[in-house]
Phi, psi and omega in degrees: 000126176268151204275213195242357144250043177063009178264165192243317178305156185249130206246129170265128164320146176255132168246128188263107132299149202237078203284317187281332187281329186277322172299284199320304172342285188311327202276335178283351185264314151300327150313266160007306186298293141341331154293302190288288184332292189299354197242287137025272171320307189279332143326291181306324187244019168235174184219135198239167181243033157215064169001292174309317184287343210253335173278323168316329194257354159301322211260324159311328171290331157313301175330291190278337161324300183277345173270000185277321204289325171303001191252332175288314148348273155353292172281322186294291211265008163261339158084031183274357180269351164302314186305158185274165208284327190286340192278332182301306184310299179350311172262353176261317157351270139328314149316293190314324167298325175287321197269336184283311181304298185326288245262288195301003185262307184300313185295316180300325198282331212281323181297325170318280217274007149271322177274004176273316198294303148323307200254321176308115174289277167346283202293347161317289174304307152322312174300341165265343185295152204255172160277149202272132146003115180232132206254137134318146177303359194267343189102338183311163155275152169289160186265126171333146199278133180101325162339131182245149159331000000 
């Protein structure tokens, strides 16, 4: 039987890995990491003086830190920066889209559970009432839940 170039021989696809482009890869990621680390460590171990401002802009700098290191992921070792443009859109889309819930779920719930705190009367009220004191048989109070002896 002859294959479909006419030939009697059977030709195998050849695979190149590009061993040096997987090294280059690894290396930027470890670097990326290193960076997150070292900027981690160096929070912790200086002291500022609006703290709340500078964890908020660590945590964006994380952020953008970890989709870069997920996008070389992405591209080296699933081998989608190889691919024609429609199959990438096909798979980024949809992430993005999933990751647009995840955000818009989390927001609706945050919305929920302000406007419940607010307008709800029962749950208002519940939330002030303290819980009552419960005395041991000796007449003492109990020990608090957390309490250390």
């Amino acid at each position: 039987m002859e294959n479909v170039h006419g030939s009697g021989e059977v030709t195998h696809a050849e695979h190149n890995f590009d061993v040096k482009l997987i090294w280059r890869t690894f290396r930027i990621l470890l670097y990326i990491t290193l960076f997150e680390l070292v900027l981690a460590i160096g929070y912790y171990k200086m002291t500022f003086s609006d703290p709340h401002l500078v964890k908020h802009l660590l945590n964006g700098v994380f952020i953008i830190l970890t989709l870069a290191k997920a996008f070389f992921i992405v591209a080296e070792f699933m081998h989608l920066r190889h691919e024609i443009r429609n199959l990438i859109m096909t798979i980024v889309v949809p992430a993005l889209l999933f990751l647009w819930f995840i955000g818009a779920f989390l927001w609706d719930g945050g919305s929920y559970k302000n406007l419940r705190n607010t307008y709800d009367r029962q749950h208002l009220e519940a939330s002030k009432e303290k819980a009552p004191v419960q005395e041991e048989e000796h007449g003492h109070e109990a020990k608090k839940p957390g309490s250390v002896e």
